[in-house]
C-alpha positions as a LaTeX table, in Angstrom:
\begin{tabular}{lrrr}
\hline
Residue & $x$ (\AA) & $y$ (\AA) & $z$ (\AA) \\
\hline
Unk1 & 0.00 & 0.00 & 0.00 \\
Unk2 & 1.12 & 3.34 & $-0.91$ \\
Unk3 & 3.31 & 5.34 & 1.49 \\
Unk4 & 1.53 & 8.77 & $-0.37$ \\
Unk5 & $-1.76$ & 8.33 & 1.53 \\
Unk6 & 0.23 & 10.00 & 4.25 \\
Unk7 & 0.67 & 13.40 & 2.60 \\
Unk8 & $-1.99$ & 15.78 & 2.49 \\
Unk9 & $-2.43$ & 19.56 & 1.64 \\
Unk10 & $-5.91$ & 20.90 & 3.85 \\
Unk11 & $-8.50$ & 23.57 & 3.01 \\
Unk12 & $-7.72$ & 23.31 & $-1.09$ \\
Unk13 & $-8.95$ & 21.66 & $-4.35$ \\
Unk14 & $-6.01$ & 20.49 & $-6.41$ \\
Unk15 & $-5.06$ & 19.75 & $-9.75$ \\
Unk16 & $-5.75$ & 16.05 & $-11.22$ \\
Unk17 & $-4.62$ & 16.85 & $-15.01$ \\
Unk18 & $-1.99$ & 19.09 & $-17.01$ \\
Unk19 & $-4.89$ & 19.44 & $-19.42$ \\
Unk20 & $-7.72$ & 21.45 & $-19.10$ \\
Unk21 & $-10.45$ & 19.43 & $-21.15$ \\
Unk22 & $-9.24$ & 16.20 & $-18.66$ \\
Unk23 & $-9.12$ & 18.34 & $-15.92$ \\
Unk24 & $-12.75$ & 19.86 & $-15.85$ \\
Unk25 & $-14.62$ & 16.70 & $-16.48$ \\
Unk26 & $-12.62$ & 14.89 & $-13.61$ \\
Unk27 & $-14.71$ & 17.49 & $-11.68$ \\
Unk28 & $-17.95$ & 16.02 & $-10.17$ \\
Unk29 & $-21.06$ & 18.14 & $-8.59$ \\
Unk30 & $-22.41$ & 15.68 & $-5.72$ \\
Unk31 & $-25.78$ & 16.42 & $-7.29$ \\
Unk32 & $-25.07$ & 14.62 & $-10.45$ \\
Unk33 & $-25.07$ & 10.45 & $-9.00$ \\
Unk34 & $-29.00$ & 11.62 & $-7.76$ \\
Unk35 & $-29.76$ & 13.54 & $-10.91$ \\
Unk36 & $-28.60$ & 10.56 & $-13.31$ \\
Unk37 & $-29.15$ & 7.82 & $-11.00$ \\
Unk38 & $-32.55$ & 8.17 & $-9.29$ \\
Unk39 & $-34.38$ & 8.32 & $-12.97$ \\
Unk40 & $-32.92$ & 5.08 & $-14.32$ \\
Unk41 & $-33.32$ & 2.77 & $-10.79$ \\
Unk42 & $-37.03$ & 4.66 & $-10.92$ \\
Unk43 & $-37.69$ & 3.79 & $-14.62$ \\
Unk44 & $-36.01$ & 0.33 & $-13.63$ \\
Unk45 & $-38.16$ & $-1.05$ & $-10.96$ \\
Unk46 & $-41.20$ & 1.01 & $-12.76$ \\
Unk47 & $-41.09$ & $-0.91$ & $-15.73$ \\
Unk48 & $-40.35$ & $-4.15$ & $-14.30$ \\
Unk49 & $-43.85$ & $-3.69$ & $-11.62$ \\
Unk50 & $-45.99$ & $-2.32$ & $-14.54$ \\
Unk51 & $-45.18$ & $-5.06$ & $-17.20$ \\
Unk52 & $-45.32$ & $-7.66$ & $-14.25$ \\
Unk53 & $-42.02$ & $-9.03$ & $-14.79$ \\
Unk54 & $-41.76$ & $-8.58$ & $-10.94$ \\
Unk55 & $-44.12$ & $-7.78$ & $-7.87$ \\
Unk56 & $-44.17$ & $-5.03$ & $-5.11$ \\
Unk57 & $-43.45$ & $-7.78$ & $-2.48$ \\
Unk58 & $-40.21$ & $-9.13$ & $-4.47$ \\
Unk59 & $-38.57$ & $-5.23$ & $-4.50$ \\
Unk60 & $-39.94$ & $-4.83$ & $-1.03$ \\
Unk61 & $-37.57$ & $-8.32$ & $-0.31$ \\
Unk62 & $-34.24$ & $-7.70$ & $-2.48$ \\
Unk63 & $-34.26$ & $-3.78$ & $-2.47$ \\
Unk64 & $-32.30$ & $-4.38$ & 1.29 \\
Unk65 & $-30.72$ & $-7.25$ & 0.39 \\
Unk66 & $-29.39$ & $-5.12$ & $-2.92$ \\
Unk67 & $-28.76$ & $-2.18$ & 0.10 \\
Unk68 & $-26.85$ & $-4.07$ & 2.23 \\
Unk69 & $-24.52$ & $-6.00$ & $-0.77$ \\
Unk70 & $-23.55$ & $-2.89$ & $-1.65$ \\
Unk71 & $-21.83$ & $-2.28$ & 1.78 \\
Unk72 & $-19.90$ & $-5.29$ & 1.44 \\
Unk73 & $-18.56$ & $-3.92$ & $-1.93$ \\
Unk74 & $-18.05$ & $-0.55$ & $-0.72$ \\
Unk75 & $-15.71$ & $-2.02$ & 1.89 \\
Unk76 & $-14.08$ & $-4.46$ & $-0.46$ \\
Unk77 & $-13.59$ & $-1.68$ & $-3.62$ \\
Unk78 & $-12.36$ & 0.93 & $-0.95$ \\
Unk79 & $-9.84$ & $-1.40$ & 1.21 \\
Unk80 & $-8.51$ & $-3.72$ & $-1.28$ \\
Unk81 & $-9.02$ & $-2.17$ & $-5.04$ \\
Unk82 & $-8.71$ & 1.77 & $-4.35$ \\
Unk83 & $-5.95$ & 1.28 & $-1.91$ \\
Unk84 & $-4.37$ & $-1.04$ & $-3.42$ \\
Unk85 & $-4.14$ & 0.74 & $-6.77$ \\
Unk86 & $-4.16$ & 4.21 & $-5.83$ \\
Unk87 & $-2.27$ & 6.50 & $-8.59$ \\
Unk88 & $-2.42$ & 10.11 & $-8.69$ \\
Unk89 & $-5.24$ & 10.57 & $-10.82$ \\
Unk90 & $-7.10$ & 8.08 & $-8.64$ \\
Unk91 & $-8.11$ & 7.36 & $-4.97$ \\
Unk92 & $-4.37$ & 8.68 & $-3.90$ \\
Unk93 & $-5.77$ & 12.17 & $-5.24$ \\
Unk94 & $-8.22$ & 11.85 & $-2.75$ \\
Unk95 & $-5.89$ & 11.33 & 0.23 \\
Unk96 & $-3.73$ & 14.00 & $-0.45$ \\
Unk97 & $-6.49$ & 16.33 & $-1.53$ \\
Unk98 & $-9.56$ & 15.50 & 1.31 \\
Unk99 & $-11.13$ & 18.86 & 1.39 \\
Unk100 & $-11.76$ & 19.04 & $-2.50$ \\
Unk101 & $-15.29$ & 19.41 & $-2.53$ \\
Unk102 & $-15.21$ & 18.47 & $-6.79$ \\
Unk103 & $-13.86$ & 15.19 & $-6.15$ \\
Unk104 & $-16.10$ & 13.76 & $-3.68$ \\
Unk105 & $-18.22$ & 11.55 & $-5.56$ \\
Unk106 & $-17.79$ & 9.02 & $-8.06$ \\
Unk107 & $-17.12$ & 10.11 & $-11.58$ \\
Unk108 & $-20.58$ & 9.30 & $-13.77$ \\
Unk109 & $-18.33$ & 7.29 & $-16.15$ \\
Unk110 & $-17.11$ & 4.61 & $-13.27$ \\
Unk111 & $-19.88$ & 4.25 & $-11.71$ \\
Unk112 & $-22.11$ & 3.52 & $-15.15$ \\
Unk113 & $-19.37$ & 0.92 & $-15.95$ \\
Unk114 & $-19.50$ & $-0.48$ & $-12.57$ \\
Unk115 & $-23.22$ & $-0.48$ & $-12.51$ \\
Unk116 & $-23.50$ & $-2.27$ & $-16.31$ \\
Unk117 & $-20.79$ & $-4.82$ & $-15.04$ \\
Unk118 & $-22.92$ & $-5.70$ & $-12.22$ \\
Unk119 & $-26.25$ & $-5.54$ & $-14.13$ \\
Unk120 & $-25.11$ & $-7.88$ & $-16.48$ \\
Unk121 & $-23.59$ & $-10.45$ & $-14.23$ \\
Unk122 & $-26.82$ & $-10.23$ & $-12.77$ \\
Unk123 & $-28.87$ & $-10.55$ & $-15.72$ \\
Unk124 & $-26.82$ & $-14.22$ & $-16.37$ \\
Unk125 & $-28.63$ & $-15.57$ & $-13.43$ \\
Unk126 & $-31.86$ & $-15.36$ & $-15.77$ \\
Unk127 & $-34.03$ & $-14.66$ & $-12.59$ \\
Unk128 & $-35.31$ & $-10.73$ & $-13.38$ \\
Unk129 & $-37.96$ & $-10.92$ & $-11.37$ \\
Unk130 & $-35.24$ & $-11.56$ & $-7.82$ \\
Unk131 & $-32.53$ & $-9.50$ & $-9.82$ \\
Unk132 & $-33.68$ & $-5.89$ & $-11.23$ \\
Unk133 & $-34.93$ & $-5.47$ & $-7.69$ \\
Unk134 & $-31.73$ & $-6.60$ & $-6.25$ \\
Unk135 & $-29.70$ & $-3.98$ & $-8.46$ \\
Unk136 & $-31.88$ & $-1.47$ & $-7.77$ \\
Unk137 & $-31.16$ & $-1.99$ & $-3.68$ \\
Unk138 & $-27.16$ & $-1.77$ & $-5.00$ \\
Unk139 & $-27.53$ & 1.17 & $-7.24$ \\
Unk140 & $-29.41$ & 2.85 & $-3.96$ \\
Unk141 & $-26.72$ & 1.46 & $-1.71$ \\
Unk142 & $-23.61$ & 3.24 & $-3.87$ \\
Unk143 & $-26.43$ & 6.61 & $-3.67$ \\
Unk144 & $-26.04$ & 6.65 & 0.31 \\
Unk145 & $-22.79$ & 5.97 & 0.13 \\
Unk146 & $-21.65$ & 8.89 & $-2.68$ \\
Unk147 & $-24.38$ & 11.24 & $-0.04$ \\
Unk148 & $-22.25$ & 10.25 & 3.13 \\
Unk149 & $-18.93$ & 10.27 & 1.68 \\
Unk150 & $-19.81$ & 13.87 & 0.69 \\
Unk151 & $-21.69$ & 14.58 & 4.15 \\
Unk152 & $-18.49$ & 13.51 & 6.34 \\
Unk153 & $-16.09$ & 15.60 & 4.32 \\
Unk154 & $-18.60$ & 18.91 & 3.62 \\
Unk155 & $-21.98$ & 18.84 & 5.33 \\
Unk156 & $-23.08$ & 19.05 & 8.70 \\
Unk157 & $-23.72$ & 16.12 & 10.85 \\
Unk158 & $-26.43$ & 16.96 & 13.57 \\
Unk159 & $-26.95$ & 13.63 & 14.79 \\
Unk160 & $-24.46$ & 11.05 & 17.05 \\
Unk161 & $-24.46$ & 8.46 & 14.45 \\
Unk162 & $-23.34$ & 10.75 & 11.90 \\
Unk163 & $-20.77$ & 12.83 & 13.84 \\
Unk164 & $-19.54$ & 8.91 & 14.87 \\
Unk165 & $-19.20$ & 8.04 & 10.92 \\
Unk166 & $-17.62$ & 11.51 & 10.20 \\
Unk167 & $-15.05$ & 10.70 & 13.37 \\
Unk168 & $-14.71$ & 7.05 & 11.72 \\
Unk169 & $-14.22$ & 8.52 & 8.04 \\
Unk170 & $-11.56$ & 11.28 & 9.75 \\
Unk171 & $-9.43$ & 8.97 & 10.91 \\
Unk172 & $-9.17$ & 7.25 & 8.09 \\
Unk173 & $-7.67$ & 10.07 & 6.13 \\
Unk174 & $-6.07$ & 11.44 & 9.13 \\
Unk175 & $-4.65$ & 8.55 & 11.71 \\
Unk176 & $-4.71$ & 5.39 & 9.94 \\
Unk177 & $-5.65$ & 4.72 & 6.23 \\
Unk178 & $-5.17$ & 1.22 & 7.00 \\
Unk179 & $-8.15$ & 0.88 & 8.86 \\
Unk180 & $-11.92$ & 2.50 & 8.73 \\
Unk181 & $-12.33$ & 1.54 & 5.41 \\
Unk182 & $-16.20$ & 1.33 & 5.52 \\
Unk183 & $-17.64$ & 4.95 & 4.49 \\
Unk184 & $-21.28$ & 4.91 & 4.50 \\
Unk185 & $-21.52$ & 2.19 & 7.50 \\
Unk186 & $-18.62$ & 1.08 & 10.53 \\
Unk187 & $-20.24$ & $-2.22$ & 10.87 \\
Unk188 & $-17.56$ & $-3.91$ & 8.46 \\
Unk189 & $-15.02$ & $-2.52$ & 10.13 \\
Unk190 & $-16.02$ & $-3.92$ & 13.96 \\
Unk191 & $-16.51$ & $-7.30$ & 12.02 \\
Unk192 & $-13.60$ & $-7.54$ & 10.11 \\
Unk193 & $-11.00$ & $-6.01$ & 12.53 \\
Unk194 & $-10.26$ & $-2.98$ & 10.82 \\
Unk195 & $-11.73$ & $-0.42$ & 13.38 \\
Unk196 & $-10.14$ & 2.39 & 14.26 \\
Unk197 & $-11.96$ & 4.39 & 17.30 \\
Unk198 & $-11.38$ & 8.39 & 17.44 \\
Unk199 & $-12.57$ & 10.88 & 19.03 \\
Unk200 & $-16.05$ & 12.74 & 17.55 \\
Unk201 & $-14.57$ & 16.18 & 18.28 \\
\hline
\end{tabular}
């Protein structure tokens, strides 16, 4: 694992690519994964109730379970792939950039291809009426997750569970990037060994 997640420059956006056509559309509003995303998992399950290819109490069933794989991949993609790969136009930039509000989300273009990746190994287990709903329930998982990720770095956390994940998130960056590596959740960590306590202050 990179030595580089240790250096860090506060308070600042930096400077991903030489050129500026690269360097704008590396830039992400966090409204953009809700304005893209909610439409097409909408229009998803929509379809799927209206045409009956599945039922209200199937989406009601493997919307969670969707939720809930989606934290085990958020773990797994952030601790093993994103650290383990981090490069400087990558999660590295991250690290040594945490207060850049432009970079806080995932990039439309990687989370499409990870979405279609996952939609069609899905679609291979020829069960659509168990599987839309279930990608759905993922699709709203990574949602929460790009929401929180943005909340612990630039909103304002009112309640104890959120000024816990914003502590658990800090140290992270700011202790131990070894360790906290769930973002929208700190249950993974506890179970896993990779918790980190800190203080919410």
């Amino acid at each position: 694992m990179s030595d580089s997640f240790k250096d860090y420059v506060r308070n600042t956006r930096g400077r991903m690519f030489e050129s500026n056509f690269l360097e704008f559309f590396s830039k992400v509003h966090p409204t953009m994964p809700f304005i893209f995303w909610i439409p097409v998992i909408t229009g998803t399950v929509g379809y799927a109730l209206l045409n009956g290819v599945t039922t209200a109490v199937l989406c009601l069933a493997m919307i969670p379970v969707g939720f809930l794989t989606w934290q085990f991949l958020e773990y797994f993609i952030h601790g093993k792939l994103f650290h383990w790969l981090p490069g400087p136009t990558g999660h590295g930039f991250h690290h040594k950039y945490p207060d850049d509000d432009t970079r806080l989300v995932m990039p439309l273009p990687v989370s499409i291809t990870l979405a279609s990746l996952i939609a069609a190994g899905l679609w291979l287990v020829q069960r659509p009426d168990l599987m839309i709903p279930y990608w759905v329930g993922i699709v709203v998982g990574y949602l929460w997750y790009d929401f929180l990720h943005w909340s612990t770095h630039h909103g304002e956390m009112r309640t104890d569970w959120g000024k816990a994940l914003r502590a658990h998130h800090m140290a992270h960056h700011f202790a131990d990037y070894e360790k906290n590596y769930g973002i929208s959740h700190m249950w993974m960590d506890r179970l896993l060994g990779t918790l980190l306590k800190r203080d919410t202050k």
